[in-house]
N, C-alpha and C positions, 0 to 999 in steps of 0.2 A: 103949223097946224093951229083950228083956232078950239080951243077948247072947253070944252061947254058943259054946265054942269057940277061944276069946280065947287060950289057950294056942299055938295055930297062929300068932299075932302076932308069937312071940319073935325068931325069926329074922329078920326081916323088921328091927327095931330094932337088928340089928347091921349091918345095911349100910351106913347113915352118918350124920349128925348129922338130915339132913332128914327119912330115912324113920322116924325114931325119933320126930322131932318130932310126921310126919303122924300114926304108927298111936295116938300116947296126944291126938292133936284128937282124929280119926276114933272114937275106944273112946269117948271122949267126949261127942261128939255123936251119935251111934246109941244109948248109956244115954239119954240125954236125950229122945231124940225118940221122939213116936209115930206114926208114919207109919201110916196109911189106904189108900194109893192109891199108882202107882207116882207119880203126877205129884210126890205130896209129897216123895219121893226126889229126883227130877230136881230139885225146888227147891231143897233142901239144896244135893245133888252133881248139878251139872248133867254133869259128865263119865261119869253111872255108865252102864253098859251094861248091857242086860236080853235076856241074849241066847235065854233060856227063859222060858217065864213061871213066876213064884215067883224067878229066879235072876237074881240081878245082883254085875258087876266093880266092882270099884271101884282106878283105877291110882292106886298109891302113888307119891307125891310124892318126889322123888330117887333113885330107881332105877327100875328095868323089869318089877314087881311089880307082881300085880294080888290083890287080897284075892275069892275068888271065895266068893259067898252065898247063903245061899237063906232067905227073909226069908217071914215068915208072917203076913199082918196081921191075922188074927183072931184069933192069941195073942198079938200084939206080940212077935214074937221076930225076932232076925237070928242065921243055923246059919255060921257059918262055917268051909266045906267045902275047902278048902284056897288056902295062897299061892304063886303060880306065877312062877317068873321065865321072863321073855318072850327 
């Protein structure tokens, strides 16, 4: 997938040791993956929520952050639309 918007990520890796660790897994497995279908998602990240269709959360790991997306599978892309503290 190609992943766009990666800049929205910075803040999010100063919040503490863990959420820095999640967002450069997570950058890394979304470059990686080609997702199809939402089910492919769910397999990766069984946690993500799809609360639009095209649009899924995903909660960052060590704080109350959610990476919000909107992922397009005919172009393989993931839009990342903003990160929200909860």
């Amino acid at each position: 997938m190609k992943l766009l918007g990666r800049n929205r990520l910075d803040n999010v890796k100063n919040f503490n040791v863990s959420s820095k660790v999640w967002v450069n897994v997570w950058s890394t497995e979304v470059d990686a993956a080609s997702w199809r279908t939402v089910q492919d998602i769910k397999e990766q990240f069984p946690t993500v929520s799809n609360p639009a269709n095209g649009m899924f959360n995903f909660k960052v790991d060590g704080c109350s952050a959610i990476v919000e997306t909107v992922i397009d599978f005919n172009v393989l892309s993931v839009l990342i639309i903003a990160v929200k503290v909860l």
